[in-house]
N, C-alpha and C positions, 0 to 999 in steps of 0.2 A: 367854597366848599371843596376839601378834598375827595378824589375818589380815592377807594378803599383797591387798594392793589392786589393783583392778581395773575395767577400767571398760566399760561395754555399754550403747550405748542404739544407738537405731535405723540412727547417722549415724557411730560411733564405736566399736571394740571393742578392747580395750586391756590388755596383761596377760595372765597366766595365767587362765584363765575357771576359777573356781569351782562347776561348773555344780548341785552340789546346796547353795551359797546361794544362788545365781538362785534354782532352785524355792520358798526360806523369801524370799528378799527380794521376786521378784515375786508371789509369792502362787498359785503355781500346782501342780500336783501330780505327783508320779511316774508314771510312765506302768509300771507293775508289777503283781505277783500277778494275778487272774485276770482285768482289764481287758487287762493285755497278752498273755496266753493266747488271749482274744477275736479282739483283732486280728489277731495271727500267725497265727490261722487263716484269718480274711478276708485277712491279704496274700500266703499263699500261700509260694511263692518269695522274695517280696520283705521275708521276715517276721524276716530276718536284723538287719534293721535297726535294729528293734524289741527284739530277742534283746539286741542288743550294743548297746542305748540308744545308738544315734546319732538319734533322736527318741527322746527322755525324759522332756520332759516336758509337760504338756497343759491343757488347761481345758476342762471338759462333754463330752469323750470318751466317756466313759458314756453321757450322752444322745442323744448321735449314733448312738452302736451298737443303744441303746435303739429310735430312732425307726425306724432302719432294719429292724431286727427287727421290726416292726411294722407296716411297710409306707406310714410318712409319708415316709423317703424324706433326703436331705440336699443339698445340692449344696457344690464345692468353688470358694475360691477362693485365689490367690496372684498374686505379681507380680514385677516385674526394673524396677531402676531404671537407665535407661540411660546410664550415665556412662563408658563402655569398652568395651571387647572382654570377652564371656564368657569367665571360667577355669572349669577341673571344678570347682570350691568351689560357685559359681552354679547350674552346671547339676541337681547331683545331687537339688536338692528338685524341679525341673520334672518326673522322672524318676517320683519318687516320687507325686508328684501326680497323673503318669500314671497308675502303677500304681492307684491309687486310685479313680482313673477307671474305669479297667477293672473293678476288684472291684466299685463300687458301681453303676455301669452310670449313670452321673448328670453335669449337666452342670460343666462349670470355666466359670472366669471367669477370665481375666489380667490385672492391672494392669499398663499399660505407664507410668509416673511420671514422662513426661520433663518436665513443670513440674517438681515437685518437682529435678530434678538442676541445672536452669537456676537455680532459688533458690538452693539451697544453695553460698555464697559461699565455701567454705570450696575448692570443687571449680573456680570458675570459668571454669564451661563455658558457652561463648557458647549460645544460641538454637541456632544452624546444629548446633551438635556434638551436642545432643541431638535434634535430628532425624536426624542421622546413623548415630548410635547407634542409636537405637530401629529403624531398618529393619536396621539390623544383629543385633540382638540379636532383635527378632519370626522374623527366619527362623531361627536356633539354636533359638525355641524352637520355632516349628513342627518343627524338623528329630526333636524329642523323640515325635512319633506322635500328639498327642492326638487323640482321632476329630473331626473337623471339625462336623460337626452337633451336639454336642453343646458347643462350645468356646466361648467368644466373647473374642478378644482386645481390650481397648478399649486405646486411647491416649488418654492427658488431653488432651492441645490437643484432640486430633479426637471426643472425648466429650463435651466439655463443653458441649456445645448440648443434650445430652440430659441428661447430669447435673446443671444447673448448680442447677435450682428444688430437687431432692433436697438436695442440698450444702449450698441456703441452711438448709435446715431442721435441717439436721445443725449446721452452724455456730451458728443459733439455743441449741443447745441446751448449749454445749460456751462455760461464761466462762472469760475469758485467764486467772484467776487457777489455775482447773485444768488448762488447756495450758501454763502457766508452773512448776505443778511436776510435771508427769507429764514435761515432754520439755526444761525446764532453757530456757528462750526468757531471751532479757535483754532491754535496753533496747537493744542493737546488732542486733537478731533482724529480718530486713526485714518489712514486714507480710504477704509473698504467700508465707512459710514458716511466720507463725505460722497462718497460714490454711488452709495446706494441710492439714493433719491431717483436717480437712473431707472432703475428697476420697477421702483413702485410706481415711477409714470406708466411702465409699460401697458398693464391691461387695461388701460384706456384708450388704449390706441389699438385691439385687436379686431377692430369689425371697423369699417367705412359707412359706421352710422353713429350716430351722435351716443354719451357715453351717458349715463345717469348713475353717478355714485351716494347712496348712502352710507352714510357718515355721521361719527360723531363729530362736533367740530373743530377739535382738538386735529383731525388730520387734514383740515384746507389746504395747508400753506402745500403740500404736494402739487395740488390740482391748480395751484396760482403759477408756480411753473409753466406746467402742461400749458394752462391755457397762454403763455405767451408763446411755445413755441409748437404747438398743434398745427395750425394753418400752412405753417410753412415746410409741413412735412405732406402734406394732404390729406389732413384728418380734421375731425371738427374738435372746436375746443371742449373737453370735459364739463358737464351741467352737475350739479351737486343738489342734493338735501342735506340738511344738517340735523342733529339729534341734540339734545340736551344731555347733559350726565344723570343718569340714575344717580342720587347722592348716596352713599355711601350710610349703613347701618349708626354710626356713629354721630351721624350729623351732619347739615348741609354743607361744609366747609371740604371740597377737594371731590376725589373719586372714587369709589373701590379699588380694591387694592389685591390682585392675588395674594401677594406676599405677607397681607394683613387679613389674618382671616376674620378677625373682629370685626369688618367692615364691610364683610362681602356673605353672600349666599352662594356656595359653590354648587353647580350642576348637580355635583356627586354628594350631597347631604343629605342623608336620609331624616324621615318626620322629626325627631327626637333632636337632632341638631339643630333644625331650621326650629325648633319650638325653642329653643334653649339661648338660640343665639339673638334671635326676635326679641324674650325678656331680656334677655342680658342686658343687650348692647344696642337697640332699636333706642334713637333719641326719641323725647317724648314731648309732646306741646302740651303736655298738663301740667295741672298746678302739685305741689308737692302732697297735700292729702286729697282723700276723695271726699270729705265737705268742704273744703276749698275750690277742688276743681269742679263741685255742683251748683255752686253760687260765682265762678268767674267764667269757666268755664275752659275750652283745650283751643291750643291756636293751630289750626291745621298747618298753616301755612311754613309752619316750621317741624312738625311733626313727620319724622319719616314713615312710618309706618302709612300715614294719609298719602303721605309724596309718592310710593312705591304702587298704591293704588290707584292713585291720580294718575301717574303716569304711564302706566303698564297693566296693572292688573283687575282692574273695574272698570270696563268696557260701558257699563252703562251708565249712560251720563244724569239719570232720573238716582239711581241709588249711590251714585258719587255724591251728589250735593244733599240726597238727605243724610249720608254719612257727615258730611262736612258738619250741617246746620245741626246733629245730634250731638255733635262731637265740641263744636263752638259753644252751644246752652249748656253743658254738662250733663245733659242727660244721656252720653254714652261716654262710657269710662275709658281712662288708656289701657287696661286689661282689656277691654271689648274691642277696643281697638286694632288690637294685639294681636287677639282673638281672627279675628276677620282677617287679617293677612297671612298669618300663619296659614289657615283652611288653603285661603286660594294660591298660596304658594305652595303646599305640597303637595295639590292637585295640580298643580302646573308640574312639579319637577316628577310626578311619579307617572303625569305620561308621556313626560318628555323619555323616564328611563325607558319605556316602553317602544317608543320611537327607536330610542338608541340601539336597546339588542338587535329590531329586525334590521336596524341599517345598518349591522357587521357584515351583513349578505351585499349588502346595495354599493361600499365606500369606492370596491374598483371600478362600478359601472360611472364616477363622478372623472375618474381621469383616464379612460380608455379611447381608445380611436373609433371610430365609426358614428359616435354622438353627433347630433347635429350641432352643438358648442364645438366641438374638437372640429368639424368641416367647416365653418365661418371663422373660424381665424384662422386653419389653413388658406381661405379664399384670401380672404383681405389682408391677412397678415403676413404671410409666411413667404409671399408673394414681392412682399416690398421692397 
């Protein structure tokens, strides 16, 4: 039997995702049996997510929950690379992150990557548009609640006065021959991308306590780095959760796409678009009429509209499966279908806007001094 090809690395996702040979081909592990009993109880509410592997899979989770138990403690970190407008695909790990926050009472750290978007040539985004971007995209995420004292959002251009002696030493330790086959660099690769990998290890190494990155999976291969040369800097190695791809409006092949807006629900869509775009272009697991699809019935398992709730937006796991098993017998139609995620998507984004204006007030208090985020990597990091 051949397997069906497919392609994921940090810049690139392609195909139908595989997602338990990711787990054997990157080397990382299932997030199941009683490690994810563990966490479902730390997330409370948000433990559905976990239930229904839309994070699945992990690295040193165990040790994380261990240290925490224990009273060492962990801090989080994650980041957005500013090359667009945020769609829900983006948003939903910031979210999760939060919650995480919340449970562990500890601080985040944001990477805002706007070098990284200006390199990547493939994107050709001037300088100006990732500045543009990134204050775009820092207030969506402030508009997510994270508590402000304990946050710290950096931006690369405007960190790298403080990063930059960390970075060399990280580079130091990281030859091209290993950054050439973790991330595929050739000889057409500019030098200030094969470089960067540099950078994005760094906020896992600001606190001299173990690191927990959420993530889609798509960004491991950073943290496989990290973890070979963390120890020998005296820091612990980087611990990961992994996310699945929201699949994309379109259908389960690949990921949203800013640059595709047929494929995406962007932050900034108001009712009438998210309804428009839904019918449009939401792929469907019914049958072509509606007496056909009342006597075969809708295959959820391919329908994104089911997928989008499945995996994010119906929390309850009693009216998920009766949605499924109505949705399977034909006794609920792919208009009701439709129906049903439109509602709960633009009560999601209309308090998300909501979120968003009062956090025009809050975005400085995310990268000022005196935060306790901004004092624990002066302690541990600034120090080094």
């Amino acid at each position: 039997m051949v397997e069906e090809k497919f392609v994921v690395t940090p810049w690139e996702v392609r195909g139908a995702v595989d997602y338990d040979r990711l787990i054997r081909d990157f080397g990382t592990q299932p997030i199941s049996g009683p490690l994810a009993k563990k966490l479902e109880e730390i997330l409370g509410d948000a433990a559905y997510l976990v239930r229904r592997r839309v994070f699945f899979s992990h690295r040193d989770l165990d040790l994380v929950l261990d240290d925490y138990s224990k009273g060492r403690g962990l801090f989080l970190y994650t980041g957005r690379g500013p090359s667009g407008p945020m769609h829900i695909g983006h948003i939903i790990s910031f979210y999760f992150t939060k919650w995480l926050q919340d449970k562990f009472h500890t601080t985040v750290y944001i990477q805002i990557t706007d070098d990284e978007k200006f390199l990547e040539e493939k994107r050709n985004l001037s300088y100006e548009d990732t500045q543009r971007w990134a204050v775009d995209n820092i207030l969506e995420i402030a508009a997510v609640g994270f508590e402000p004292d304990r946050t710290f959002i950096l931006q690369d251009t405007e960190f790298i006065g403080n990063a930059y002696p960390m970075v060399l030493k990280i580079a130091r330790r990281v030859n091209y021959s290993l950054a050439k086959s973790v991330f595929g660099f050739t000889g057409e690769t500019n030098i200030g991308f094969t470089f960067y990998p540099s950078y994005q290890i760094l906020p896992s190494l600001l606190e001299k306590r173990r690191c927990l990155i959420p993530s889609a999976i798509d960004q491991d291969p950073y943290w496989r780095i990290q973890r070979d040369i963390a120890e020998s800097m005296g820091y612990y190695k980087a611990a990961a959760v992994h996310s699945k791809f929201l699949p994309p409006l379109t259908g389960m092949q690949d990921k949203m796409s800013s640059s595709k807006p047929e494929t995406a629900i962007y932050l900034s869509d108001d009712d009438k678009t998210v309804r428009n775009k839904v019918y449009r272009y939401a792929f469907s697991g019914g049958q072509a009429t509606k007496e056909e699809h009342r006597k075969k019935g809708g295959d959820p398992d391919v329908d994104v509209p089911f997928q989008w709730l499945y995996m994010f937006f119906e929390p309850n796991d009693k009216r998920i499966e009766q949605i499924r098993a109505e949705y399977k017998s034909g006794r609920m139609l792919t208009g009701d279908l439709k129906d049903i995620l439109i509602e709960k998507v633009t009560t999601f984004l209309s308090q998300h806007r909501q979120r968003r204006e009062k956090a025009r007030d809050l975005v400085h208090l995310y990268k000022k001094d005196g935060t306790l985020a901004r004092e624990m990597w002066k302690r541990d990091f600034a120090k080094s």
